[in-house]
C-alpha positions in Angstrom: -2.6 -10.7 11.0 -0.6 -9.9 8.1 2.0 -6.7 8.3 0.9 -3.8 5.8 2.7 -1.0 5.0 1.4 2.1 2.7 3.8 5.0 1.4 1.7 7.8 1.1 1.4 11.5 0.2 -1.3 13.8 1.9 -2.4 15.1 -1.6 -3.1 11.5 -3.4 -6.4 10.4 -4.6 -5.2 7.1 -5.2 -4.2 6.9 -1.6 -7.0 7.4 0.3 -9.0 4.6 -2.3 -6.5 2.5 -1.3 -6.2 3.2 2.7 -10.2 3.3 2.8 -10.2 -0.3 0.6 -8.0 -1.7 3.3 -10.2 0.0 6.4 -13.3 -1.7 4.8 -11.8 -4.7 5.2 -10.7 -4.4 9.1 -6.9 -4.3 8.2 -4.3 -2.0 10.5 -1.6 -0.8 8.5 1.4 1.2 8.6 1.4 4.5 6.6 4.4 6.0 5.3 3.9 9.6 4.5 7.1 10.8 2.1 6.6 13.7 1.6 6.4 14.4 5.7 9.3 12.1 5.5 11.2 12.3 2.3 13.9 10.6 3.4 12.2 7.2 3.4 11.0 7.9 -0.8 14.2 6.1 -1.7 13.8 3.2 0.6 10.1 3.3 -1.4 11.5 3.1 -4.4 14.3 0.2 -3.3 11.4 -1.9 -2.5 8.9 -1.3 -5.1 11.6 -2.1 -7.7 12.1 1.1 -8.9 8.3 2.3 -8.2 8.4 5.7 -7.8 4.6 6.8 -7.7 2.8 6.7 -4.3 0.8 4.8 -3.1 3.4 1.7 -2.8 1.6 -1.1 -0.9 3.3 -4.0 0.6 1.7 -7.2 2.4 4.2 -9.2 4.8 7.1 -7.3 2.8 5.8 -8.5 -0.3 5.0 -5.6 -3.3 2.0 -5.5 -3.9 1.8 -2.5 -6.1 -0.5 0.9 -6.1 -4.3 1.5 -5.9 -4.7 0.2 -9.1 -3.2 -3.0 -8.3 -5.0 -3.6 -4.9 -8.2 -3.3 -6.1 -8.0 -5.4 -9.1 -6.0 -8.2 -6.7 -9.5 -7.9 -4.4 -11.6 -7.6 -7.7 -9.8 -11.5 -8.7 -11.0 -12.5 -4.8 -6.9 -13.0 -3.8 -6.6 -9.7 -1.3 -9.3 -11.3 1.2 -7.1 -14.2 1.9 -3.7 -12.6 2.0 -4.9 -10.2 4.5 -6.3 -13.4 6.5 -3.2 -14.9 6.5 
């Protein structure tokens, strides 16, 4: 099973569409709440190339991007297998 991390904020929309997409699909995942721990915001932003709008998602330390960008990756059928992986 793949390693996914989420940086999160309690108050996001875009968040919890993106934490519920990855429960559908069965996948345990790491959430980083920055604004419980602000101190990890700039290691967000480090990895998501300058990324500075929550949520930041990452698959086997690779960026994948916000809610936006995980949906349309399972939209184009290419989440299901990187999650399998």
């Amino acid at each position: 099973m793949p390693v996914v991390e989420i940086y999160t904020s309690p108050f996001c929309g875009y968040c919890h569409a993106a934490k519920r997409l990855l429960k559908q699909k069965g996948v345990a995942f790491t959430e980083i709440d920055v604004m419980q721990h602000p101190e990890r915001k700039p290691e967000m932003i480090n990895r998501a190339n300058g990324g500075r709008t929550v949520p930041q998602i990452f698959i086997d330390g690779k960026h994948m991007g916000g809610c936006d960008d995980l949906h349309a990756l399972d939209r184009q059928g290419g989440l299901d297998p990187l999650l399998k992986a």
